[in-house]
N, C-alpha and C positions, 0 to 999 in steps of 0.2 A: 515369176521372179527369174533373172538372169543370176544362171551360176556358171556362166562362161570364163574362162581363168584372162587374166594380163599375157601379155605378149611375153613380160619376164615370168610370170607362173609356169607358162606353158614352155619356155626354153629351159625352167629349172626341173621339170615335168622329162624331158627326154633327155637331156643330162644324167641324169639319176639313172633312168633308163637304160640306156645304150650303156652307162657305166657297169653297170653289173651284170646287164649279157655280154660284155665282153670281158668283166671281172671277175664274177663271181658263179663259182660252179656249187653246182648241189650236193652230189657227193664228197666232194674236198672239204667244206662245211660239216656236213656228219662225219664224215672220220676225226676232224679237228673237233667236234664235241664226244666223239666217243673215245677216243684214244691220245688224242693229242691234249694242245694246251686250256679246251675249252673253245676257243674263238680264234676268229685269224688276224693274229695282230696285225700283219699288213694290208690290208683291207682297211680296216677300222682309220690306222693311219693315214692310206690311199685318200678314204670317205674325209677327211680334215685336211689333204694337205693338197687333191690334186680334185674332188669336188667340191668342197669349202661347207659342205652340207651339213657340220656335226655346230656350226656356229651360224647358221642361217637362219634361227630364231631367239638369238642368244644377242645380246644392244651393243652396239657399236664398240660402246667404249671399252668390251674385255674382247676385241678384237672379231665379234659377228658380226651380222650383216644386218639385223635388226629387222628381221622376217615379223609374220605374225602367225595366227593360226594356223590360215592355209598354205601358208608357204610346208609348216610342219605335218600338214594333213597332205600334200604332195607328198613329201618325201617318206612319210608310213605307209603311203599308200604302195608305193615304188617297193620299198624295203619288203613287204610282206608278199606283193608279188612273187617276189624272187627267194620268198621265205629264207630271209638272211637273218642271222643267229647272234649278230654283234649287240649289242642291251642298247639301243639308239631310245627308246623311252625311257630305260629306266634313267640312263645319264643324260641326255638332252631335255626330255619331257617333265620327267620328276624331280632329276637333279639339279636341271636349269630352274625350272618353273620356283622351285624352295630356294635355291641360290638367289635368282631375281627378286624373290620378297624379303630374303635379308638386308642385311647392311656391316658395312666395315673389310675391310682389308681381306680376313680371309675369304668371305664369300666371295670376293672380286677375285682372287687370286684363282678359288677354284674355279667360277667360271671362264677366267682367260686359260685354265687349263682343258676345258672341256673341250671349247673353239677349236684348240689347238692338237685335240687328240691324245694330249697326255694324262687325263681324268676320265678315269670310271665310275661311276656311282651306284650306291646298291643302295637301297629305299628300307631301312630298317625299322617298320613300323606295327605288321602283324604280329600276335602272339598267341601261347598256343591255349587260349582260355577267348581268345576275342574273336574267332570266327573271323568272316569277312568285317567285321566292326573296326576301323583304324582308330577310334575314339575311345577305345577300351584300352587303357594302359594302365599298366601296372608295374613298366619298368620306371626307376628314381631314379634321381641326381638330385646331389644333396653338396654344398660346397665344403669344403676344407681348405684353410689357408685359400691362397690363389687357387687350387686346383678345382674342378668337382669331380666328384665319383661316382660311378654307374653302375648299376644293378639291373638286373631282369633278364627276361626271356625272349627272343623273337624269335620269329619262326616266317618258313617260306621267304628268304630272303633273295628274290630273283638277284642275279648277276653279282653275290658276294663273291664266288669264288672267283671270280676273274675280276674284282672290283678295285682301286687303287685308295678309295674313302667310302664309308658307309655315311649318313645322313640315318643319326638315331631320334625316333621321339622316348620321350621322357616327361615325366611330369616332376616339374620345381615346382615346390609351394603353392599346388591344387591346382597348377596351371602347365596345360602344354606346353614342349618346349622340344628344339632341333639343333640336337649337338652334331658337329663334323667330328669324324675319328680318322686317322691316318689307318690304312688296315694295310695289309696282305696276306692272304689266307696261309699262304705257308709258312708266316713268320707271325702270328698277329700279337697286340699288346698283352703286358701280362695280364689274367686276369679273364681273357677270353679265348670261348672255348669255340671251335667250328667246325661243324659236319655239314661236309658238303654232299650234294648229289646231282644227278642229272634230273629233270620233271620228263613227264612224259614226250612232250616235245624236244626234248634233246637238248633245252638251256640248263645253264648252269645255276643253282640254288645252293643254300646253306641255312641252317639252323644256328643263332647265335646264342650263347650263355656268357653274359657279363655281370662277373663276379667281384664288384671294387674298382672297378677301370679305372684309372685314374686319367682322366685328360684336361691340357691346360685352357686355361681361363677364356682365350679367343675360341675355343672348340665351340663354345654357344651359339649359334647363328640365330634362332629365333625365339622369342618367348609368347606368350597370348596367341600360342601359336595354331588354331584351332582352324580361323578362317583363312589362313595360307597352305594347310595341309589341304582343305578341302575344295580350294579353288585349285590348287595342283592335281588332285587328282581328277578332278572332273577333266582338265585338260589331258591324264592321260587317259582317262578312259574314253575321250574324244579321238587321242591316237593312236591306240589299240582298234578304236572299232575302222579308225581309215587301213590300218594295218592288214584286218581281217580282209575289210574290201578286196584289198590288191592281192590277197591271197582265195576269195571266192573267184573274183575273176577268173583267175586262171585255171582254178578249178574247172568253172564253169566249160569254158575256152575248150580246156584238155578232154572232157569230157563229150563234148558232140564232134570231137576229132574224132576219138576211139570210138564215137557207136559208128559213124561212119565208115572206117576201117574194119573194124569186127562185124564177120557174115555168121549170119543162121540160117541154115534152109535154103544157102545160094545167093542171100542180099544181105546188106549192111545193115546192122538192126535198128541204125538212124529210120529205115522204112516202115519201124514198127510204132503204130499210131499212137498204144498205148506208153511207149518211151518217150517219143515223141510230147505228149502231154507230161510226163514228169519231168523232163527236161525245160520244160518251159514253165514247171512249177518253180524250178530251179533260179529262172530267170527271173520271176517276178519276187521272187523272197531279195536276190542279188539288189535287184533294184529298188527295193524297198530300205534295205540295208543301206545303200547309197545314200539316198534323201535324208534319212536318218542323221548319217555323218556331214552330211554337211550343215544341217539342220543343229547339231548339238558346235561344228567348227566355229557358223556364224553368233551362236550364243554365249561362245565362251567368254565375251568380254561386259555381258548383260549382268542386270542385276543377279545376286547367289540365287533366288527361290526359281527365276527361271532360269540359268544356269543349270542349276543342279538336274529340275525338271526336266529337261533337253538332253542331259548326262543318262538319266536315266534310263530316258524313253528311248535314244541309240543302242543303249547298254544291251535292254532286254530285245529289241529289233533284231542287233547283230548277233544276239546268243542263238533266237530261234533262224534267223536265218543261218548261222554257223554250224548248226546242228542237221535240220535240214538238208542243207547242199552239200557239207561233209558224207552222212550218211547215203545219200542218195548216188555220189561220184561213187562210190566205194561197190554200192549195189551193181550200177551199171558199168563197173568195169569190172565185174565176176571176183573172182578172186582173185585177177592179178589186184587189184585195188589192195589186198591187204600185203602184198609183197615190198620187199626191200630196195627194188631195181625199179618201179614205177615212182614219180612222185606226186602221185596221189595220193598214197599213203603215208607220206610224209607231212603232207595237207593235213590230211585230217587230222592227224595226229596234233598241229598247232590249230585248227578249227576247233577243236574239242575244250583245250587248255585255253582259249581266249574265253569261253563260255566262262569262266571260273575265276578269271582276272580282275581284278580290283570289284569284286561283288559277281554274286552270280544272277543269273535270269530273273528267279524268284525274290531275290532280295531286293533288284532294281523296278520289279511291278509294284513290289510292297512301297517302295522310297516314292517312286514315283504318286501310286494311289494316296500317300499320304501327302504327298507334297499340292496335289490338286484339290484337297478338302475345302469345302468351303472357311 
Protein backbone atom coordinates (compact mmCIF):
# COMPACT_ATOMS: atom_id res chain seq x y z
CA UNK A 1 0.00 0.00 0.00
CA UNK A 2 1.22 3.63 -0.80
CA UNK A 3 1.26 5.89 2.04
CA UNK A 4 3.32 8.48 0.13
CA UNK A 5 1.71 12.00 1.12
CA UNK A 6 0.34 14.73 -2.06
CA UNK A 7 2.64 17.36 -3.02
CA UNK A 8 0.22 19.74 -0.81
CA UNK A 9 0.51 17.16 2.24
CA UNK A 10 4.11 17.20 2.08
CA UNK A 11 4.45 21.25 1.58
CA UNK A 12 1.77 21.39 4.59
CA UNK A 13 4.28 18.81 6.37
CA UNK A 14 7.39 21.39 6.26
CA UNK A 15 5.44 24.41 6.81
CA UNK A 16 4.30 23.39 10.17
CA UNK A 17 7.77 22.31 10.44
CA UNK A 18 10.15 24.95 9.81
CA UNK A 19 7.28 27.07 11.59
CA UNK A 20 8.02 26.05 14.95
CA UNK A 21 11.78 25.57 14.77
CA UNK A 22 11.86 28.87 13.99
CA UNK A 23 8.70 29.68 16.48
CA UNK A 24 8.49 27.76 19.03
CA UNK A 25 11.07 27.14 21.96
CA UNK A 26 10.85 24.64 24.65
CA UNK A 27 11.79 26.20 27.54
CA UNK A 28 9.46 29.45 26.86
CA UNK A 29 6.70 26.80 26.68
CA UNK A 30 7.31 25.45 30.17
CA UNK A 31 7.68 28.67 31.88
CA UNK A 32 4.47 29.80 30.11
CA UNK A 33 2.89 26.48 31.67
CA UNK A 34 4.45 26.90 34.93
CA UNK A 35 4.41 30.45 35.78
CA UNK A 36 2.72 32.37 33.18
CA UNK A 37 -0.60 32.31 31.49
CA UNK A 38 -0.83 28.62 30.89
CA UNK A 39 -0.08 28.71 26.94
CA UNK A 40 1.37 31.29 24.40
CA UNK A 41 -1.34 33.17 23.11
CA UNK A 42 0.89 34.28 20.30
CA UNK A 43 1.65 31.24 18.95
CA UNK A 44 -1.69 29.83 19.02
CA UNK A 45 -2.73 33.07 17.17
CA UNK A 46 0.63 32.82 14.88
CA UNK A 47 -0.74 28.82 14.14
CA UNK A 48 -4.45 30.56 12.73
CA UNK A 49 -3.35 33.54 11.15
CA UNK A 50 0.14 33.21 9.70
CA UNK A 51 -0.07 29.07 9.10
CA UNK A 52 -3.75 28.75 8.50
CA UNK A 53 -3.38 25.29 10.40
CA UNK A 54 -5.90 25.59 13.30
CA UNK A 55 -8.80 25.69 10.22
CA UNK A 56 -7.18 23.08 7.91
CA UNK A 57 -9.68 20.32 8.75
CA UNK A 58 -12.35 22.54 9.69
CA UNK A 59 -15.13 22.98 5.88
CA UNK A 60 -14.77 25.81 3.97
CA UNK A 61 -17.77 27.55 4.83
CA UNK A 62 -16.61 28.65 8.71
CA UNK A 63 -13.66 29.76 6.89
CA UNK A 64 -11.10 26.30 6.80
CA UNK A 65 -9.67 24.83 4.28
CA UNK A 66 -11.54 21.64 4.41
CA UNK A 67 -8.46 19.10 5.03
CA UNK A 68 -9.39 15.66 6.01
CA UNK A 69 -7.73 13.07 8.41
CA UNK A 70 -4.36 13.37 7.22
CA UNK A 71 -3.99 16.53 6.63
CA UNK A 72 -4.70 16.65 10.79
CA UNK A 73 -2.50 13.66 11.39
CA UNK A 74 0.32 15.86 9.65
CA UNK A 75 -0.01 18.56 11.58
CA UNK A 76 -0.09 16.23 15.39
CA UNK A 77 2.31 14.84 14.05
CA UNK A 78 4.59 18.17 13.61
CA UNK A 79 2.97 19.57 16.89
CA UNK A 80 4.06 16.72 19.19
CA UNK A 81 7.51 16.78 17.66
CA UNK A 82 8.08 19.98 18.94
CA UNK A 83 5.97 18.86 22.04
CA UNK A 84 3.96 22.24 21.73
CA UNK A 85 1.42 22.72 24.80
CA UNK A 86 -1.34 24.91 22.83
CA UNK A 87 -4.81 22.20 23.15
CA UNK A 88 -4.75 21.84 19.10
CA UNK A 89 -6.83 18.30 19.78
CA UNK A 90 -8.73 19.32 22.26
CA UNK A 91 -10.09 22.62 20.12
CA UNK A 92 -9.52 21.52 16.52
CA UNK A 93 -10.04 17.56 16.97
CA UNK A 94 -12.70 17.31 19.60
CA UNK A 95 -14.12 20.56 19.40
CA UNK A 96 -14.20 20.79 15.68
CA UNK A 97 -15.06 17.08 15.14
CA UNK A 98 -18.62 17.73 17.91
CA UNK A 99 -18.99 21.19 16.18
CA UNK A 100 -19.18 19.55 12.54
CA UNK A 101 -21.82 16.92 13.58
CA UNK A 102 -23.93 19.67 15.00
CA UNK A 103 -26.22 22.10 13.49
CA UNK A 104 -27.55 25.75 13.57
CA UNK A 105 -25.88 29.14 14.02
CA UNK A 106 -24.01 28.52 17.16
CA UNK A 107 -22.10 25.58 16.26
CA UNK A 108 -21.17 27.52 12.95
CA UNK A 109 -20.25 30.56 14.74
CA UNK A 110 -17.85 28.46 17.07
CA UNK A 111 -16.33 26.92 14.45
CA UNK A 112 -15.61 30.18 12.24
CA UNK A 113 -14.03 30.94 15.69
CA UNK A 114 -11.79 28.02 16.09
CA UNK A 115 -10.38 28.70 12.24
CA UNK A 116 -9.83 31.97 13.34
CA UNK A 117 -7.89 31.46 16.50
CA UNK A 118 -10.46 33.08 18.77
CA UNK A 119 -12.02 29.65 20.33
CA UNK A 120 -10.71 27.36 22.68
CA UNK A 121 -12.41 24.20 23.63
CA UNK A 122 -12.20 22.01 26.54
CA UNK A 123 -14.15 18.58 26.15
CA UNK A 124 -16.24 18.32 29.31
CA UNK A 125 -17.12 14.77 29.41
CA UNK A 126 -15.20 12.47 32.20
CA UNK A 127 -16.57 12.19 35.60
CA UNK A 128 -15.28 11.20 38.66
CA UNK A 129 -17.35 7.78 39.08
CA UNK A 130 -16.84 6.86 35.14
CA UNK A 131 -13.17 6.13 34.83
CA UNK A 132 -11.98 6.24 31.27
CA UNK A 133 -15.95 5.40 30.23
CA UNK A 134 -17.31 8.71 28.31
CA UNK A 135 -20.73 6.85 28.25
CA UNK A 136 -21.18 7.04 32.10
CA UNK A 137 -22.97 10.17 32.70
CA UNK A 138 -24.63 11.23 35.35
CA UNK A 139 -24.29 14.95 34.87
CA UNK A 140 -28.40 16.48 33.82
CA UNK A 141 -30.11 19.08 31.94
CA UNK A 142 -33.50 19.47 32.58
CA UNK A 143 -35.33 22.53 30.77
CA UNK A 144 -36.94 25.46 32.51
CA UNK A 145 -38.82 28.21 30.60
CA UNK A 146 -36.46 28.69 27.52
CA UNK A 147 -33.40 28.07 29.54
CA UNK A 148 -31.89 24.45 30.65
CA UNK A 149 -30.14 23.88 33.78
CA UNK A 150 -26.98 21.87 34.50
CA UNK A 151 -25.91 19.76 37.15
CA UNK A 152 -23.01 17.28 37.78
CA UNK A 153 -19.58 16.51 38.12
CA UNK A 154 -16.55 16.32 35.47
CA UNK A 155 -13.54 15.73 36.01
CA UNK A 156 -9.88 15.92 34.10
CA UNK A 157 -11.08 18.53 32.07
CA UNK A 158 -7.75 18.91 29.66
CA UNK A 159 -7.50 22.76 28.51
CA UNK A 160 -10.39 24.34 30.75
CA UNK A 161 -8.26 26.56 32.26
CA UNK A 162 -7.21 28.36 29.31
CA UNK A 163 -10.49 27.46 27.40
CA UNK A 164 -12.98 30.25 25.94
CA UNK A 165 -16.29 27.40 25.83
CA UNK A 166 -16.44 24.07 27.41
CA UNK A 167 -18.47 21.41 25.18
CA UNK A 168 -20.61 19.56 28.16
CA UNK A 169 -22.33 16.10 27.76
CA UNK A 170 -25.25 15.61 29.72
CA UNK A 171 -28.06 13.40 29.55
CA UNK A 172 -31.87 15.02 28.45
CA UNK A 173 -34.48 12.50 28.78
CA UNK A 174 -32.25 9.17 29.01
CA UNK A 175 -30.44 10.54 26.06
CA UNK A 176 -26.98 12.02 25.48
CA UNK A 177 -26.69 15.35 24.70
CA UNK A 178 -23.77 18.36 24.05
CA UNK A 179 -24.35 21.65 25.54
CA UNK A 180 -21.88 24.82 24.53
CA UNK A 181 -21.15 27.14 27.73
CA UNK A 182 -19.48 30.34 27.33
CA UNK A 183 -16.64 29.90 30.17
CA UNK A 184 -13.64 31.64 31.62
CA UNK A 185 -12.02 30.08 34.32
CA UNK A 186 -11.35 33.35 36.11
CA UNK A 187 -14.76 34.69 35.96
CA UNK A 188 -16.87 31.42 35.12
CA UNK A 189 -21.05 31.27 35.13
CA UNK A 190 -22.82 31.30 38.30
CA UNK A 191 -23.21 28.13 39.58
CA UNK A 192 -19.80 26.68 38.58
CA UNK A 193 -17.17 25.81 40.40
CA UNK A 194 -13.26 25.16 39.01
CA UNK A 195 -10.08 23.89 40.13
CA UNK A 196 -7.56 23.96 38.08
CA UNK A 197 -4.20 22.29 37.91
CA UNK A 198 -1.24 21.47 35.83
CA UNK A 199 -1.20 17.11 34.76
CA UNK A 200 1.99 15.80 34.75
CA UNK A 201 2.92 17.02 31.41
CA UNK A 202 2.60 20.46 32.11
CA UNK A 203 -1.11 21.17 30.38
CA UNK A 204 -3.48 22.71 31.90
CA UNK A 205 -6.58 20.85 33.44
CA UNK A 206 -9.52 21.52 35.71
CA UNK A 207 -12.22 19.82 37.64
CA UNK A 208 -15.69 21.12 36.98
CA UNK A 209 -18.79 21.26 39.61
CA UNK A 210 -22.02 22.58 37.97
CA UNK A 211 -24.47 23.30 40.46
CA UNK A 212 -27.99 24.91 38.47
CA UNK A 213 -26.08 26.38 35.52
CA UNK A 214 -28.25 27.93 33.88
CA UNK A 215 -27.67 28.24 29.92
CA UNK A 216 -29.76 29.52 27.08
CA UNK A 217 -31.71 27.56 24.87
CA UNK A 218 -29.11 27.59 21.51
CA UNK A 219 -26.30 26.21 24.23
CA UNK A 220 -27.74 22.61 23.04
CA UNK A 221 -25.79 21.68 20.05
CA UNK A 222 -26.53 17.83 19.97
CA UNK A 223 -28.88 15.38 21.16
CA UNK A 224 -28.87 11.31 20.44
CA UNK A 225 -25.68 12.18 20.91
CA UNK A 226 -23.86 8.94 21.51
CA UNK A 227 -22.67 8.06 17.96
CA UNK A 228 -21.09 11.76 17.42
CA UNK A 229 -19.18 11.54 20.75
CA UNK A 230 -17.79 8.40 19.72
CA UNK A 231 -16.83 8.90 16.08
CA UNK A 232 -15.02 12.23 17.73
CA UNK A 233 -13.24 10.64 19.83
CA UNK A 234 -11.90 7.75 17.81
CA UNK A 235 -10.64 10.76 15.69
CA UNK A 236 -8.95 12.16 18.50
CA UNK A 237 -7.42 9.27 19.63
CA UNK A 238 -6.18 8.97 16.02
CA UNK A 239 -4.56 12.38 16.72
CA UNK A 240 -3.07 11.86 19.85
CA UNK A 241 -1.47 8.74 18.67
CA UNK A 242 0.17 10.98 15.31
CA UNK A 243 1.04 13.37 18.14
CA UNK A 244 2.93 10.66 20.09
CA UNK A 245 4.59 9.79 16.80
CA UNK A 246 6.17 13.12 16.24
CA UNK A 247 7.14 13.12 19.71
CA UNK A 248 8.77 9.27 19.66
CA UNK A 249 10.66 10.44 16.75
CA UNK A 250 12.50 12.71 18.12
CA UNK A 251 12.99 10.95 21.14
CA UNK A 252 14.36 8.32 19.14
CA UNK A 253 16.55 11.00 16.97
CA UNK A 254 17.85 12.52 20.41
CA UNK A 255 18.78 9.46 21.72
CA UNK A 256 21.47 7.77 19.24
CA UNK A 257 22.88 11.47 19.07
CA UNK A 258 23.67 11.38 22.85
CA UNK A 259 24.96 7.65 22.82
CA UNK A 260 27.11 8.73 20.23
CA UNK A 261 28.52 11.72 22.06
CA UNK A 262 28.55 10.09 25.57
CA UNK A 263 32.24 8.01 25.99
CA UNK A 264 32.75 5.10 28.48
CA UNK A 265 35.97 3.45 28.66
CA UNK A 266 37.36 6.02 25.91
CA UNK A 267 34.24 5.34 23.01
CA UNK A 268 30.89 6.59 22.60
CA UNK A 269 28.63 3.96 24.05
CA UNK A 270 26.63 4.08 20.51
CA UNK A 271 29.81 1.16 20.11
CA UNK A 272 28.27 -0.79 22.77
CA UNK A 273 26.47 -3.75 20.98
CA UNK A 274 24.23 -4.34 23.64
CA UNK A 275 22.70 -0.57 23.44
CA UNK A 276 23.00 -0.90 20.21
CA UNK A 277 20.16 -3.67 20.18
CA UNK A 278 17.97 -1.69 22.52
CA UNK A 279 18.08 1.20 20.48
CA UNK A 280 16.78 -0.51 17.62
CA UNK A 281 14.24 -2.08 19.83
CA UNK A 282 13.46 1.38 20.05
CA UNK A 283 13.05 1.53 16.36
CA UNK A 284 11.00 -1.13 15.66
CA UNK A 285 8.18 -0.33 18.43
CA UNK A 286 8.53 3.72 16.56
CA UNK A 287 7.68 2.09 13.49
CA UNK A 288 5.09 -0.19 14.53
CA UNK A 289 3.48 2.85 16.22
CA UNK A 290 3.63 4.52 12.85
CA UNK A 291 1.56 1.89 10.84
CA UNK A 292 -0.71 1.86 13.49
CA UNK A 293 -1.63 5.62 12.92
CA UNK A 294 -1.93 5.60 9.77
CA UNK A 295 -3.88 2.56 9.78
CA UNK A 296 -6.57 3.94 12.52
CA UNK A 297 -6.05 7.98 10.06
CA UNK A 298 -7.24 5.79 6.82
CA UNK A 299 -10.17 4.26 8.92
CA UNK A 300 -11.50 7.03 10.27
CA UNK A 301 -14.13 7.56 7.69
CA UNK A 302 -15.04 3.48 7.57
CA UNK A 303 -17.98 2.02 9.04
CA UNK A 304 -18.03 2.55 13.45
CA UNK A 305 -17.12 -1.29 14.32
CA UNK A 306 -14.16 -1.01 12.22
CA UNK A 307 -13.51 2.49 13.09
CA UNK A 308 -13.42 2.08 16.45
CA UNK A 309 -11.36 -1.34 16.00
CA UNK A 310 -8.59 0.46 14.21
CA UNK A 311 -8.89 3.34 17.33
CA UNK A 312 -8.15 0.82 19.42
CA UNK A 313 -5.62 -1.29 18.12
CA UNK A 314 -3.39 2.37 17.45
CA UNK A 315 -4.51 3.16 20.90
CA UNK A 316 -2.86 0.10 22.70
CA UNK A 317 0.25 0.01 19.97
CA UNK A 318 1.12 3.61 20.84
CA UNK A 319 0.79 3.18 24.66
CA UNK A 320 3.26 0.10 24.48
CA UNK A 321 5.33 1.82 22.25
CA UNK A 322 5.12 5.13 24.46
CA UNK A 323 6.16 3.54 27.24
CA UNK A 324 8.79 1.62 25.96
CA UNK A 325 10.84 4.25 23.96
CA UNK A 326 9.96 6.85 26.85
CA UNK A 327 11.50 4.51 29.47
CA UNK A 328 14.37 3.30 27.53
CA UNK A 329 15.58 7.26 26.10
CA UNK A 330 15.50 8.00 29.82
CA UNK A 331 17.79 4.68 30.66
CA UNK A 332 20.30 5.58 28.14
CA UNK A 333 20.74 9.07 28.88
CA UNK A 334 21.71 8.10 32.58
CA UNK A 335 20.44 10.62 34.57
CA UNK A 336 20.63 13.55 32.78
CA UNK A 337 17.36 11.91 31.21
CA UNK A 338 15.48 12.79 34.30
CA UNK A 339 16.81 16.42 34.38
CA UNK A 340 15.10 19.87 33.87
CA UNK A 341 17.82 21.18 31.04
CA UNK A 342 17.53 18.04 28.65
CA UNK A 343 14.22 17.50 26.81
CA UNK A 344 14.11 14.24 27.07
CA UNK A 345 12.63 14.44 30.12
CA UNK A 346 10.15 16.51 29.15
CA UNK A 347 9.31 13.68 26.51
CA UNK A 348 8.68 11.42 28.61
CA UNK A 349 6.87 13.06 30.76
CA UNK A 350 4.11 13.70 27.72
CA UNK A 351 4.88 9.89 26.46
CA UNK A 352 3.59 8.66 29.82
CA UNK A 353 0.36 10.89 29.96
CA UNK A 354 -0.63 10.00 26.32
CA UNK A 355 -0.62 6.30 27.57
CA UNK A 356 -3.73 7.43 29.83
CA UNK A 357 -5.51 9.75 27.25
CA UNK A 358 -8.90 9.07 25.97
CA UNK A 359 -8.72 5.19 27.48
CA UNK A 360 -5.72 3.50 28.70
CA UNK A 361 -3.70 0.44 27.08
CA UNK A 362 -5.65 -2.22 28.94
CA UNK A 363 -9.01 -0.74 28.36
CA UNK A 364 -8.28 -0.37 24.41
CA UNK A 365 -7.02 -4.46 24.38
CA UNK A 366 -10.15 -5.22 26.21
CA UNK A 367 -12.51 -2.73 23.42
CA UNK A 368 -10.68 -3.89 21.00
CA UNK A 369 -10.86 -7.98 21.98
CA UNK A 370 -14.43 -7.40 22.18
CA UNK A 371 -14.97 -5.69 19.18
CA UNK A 372 -13.29 -8.65 17.07
CA UNK A 373 -15.62 -11.55 18.76
CA UNK A 374 -17.30 -13.55 16.53
Amino acid sequence: MDFSFTAEQELLRDTVTDFLAARHDLDGSRAAARFGAGRQPELWRALADEVGILGASLPESVGGIGGGPVETMIIAEALGAALVLEPYVDTVVVGGGLLRRAAGKRAEDLLSGIAAGEVIIGFAALEPRSGYDYTAIATTAVRDGDDWVLSGDKTVVTAAPVATHLLVTAVVDGETAVFAVDFEAANPPAGLTVRPYRTIDERQAADLAFDQVRLPADALLLTDADAAVAATLDEAIAAVCAEAVGAMRKVVADTVAYSKQRQQFGVPIASFQALQHRMVDMLLELEQAVAATYLVTLKLDAAPADRARAASAAKATIGRAARRIGQESVQLHGAMGMTEELPIGHFFKRLTAVQYEYGTTDQHIARYAALTRP
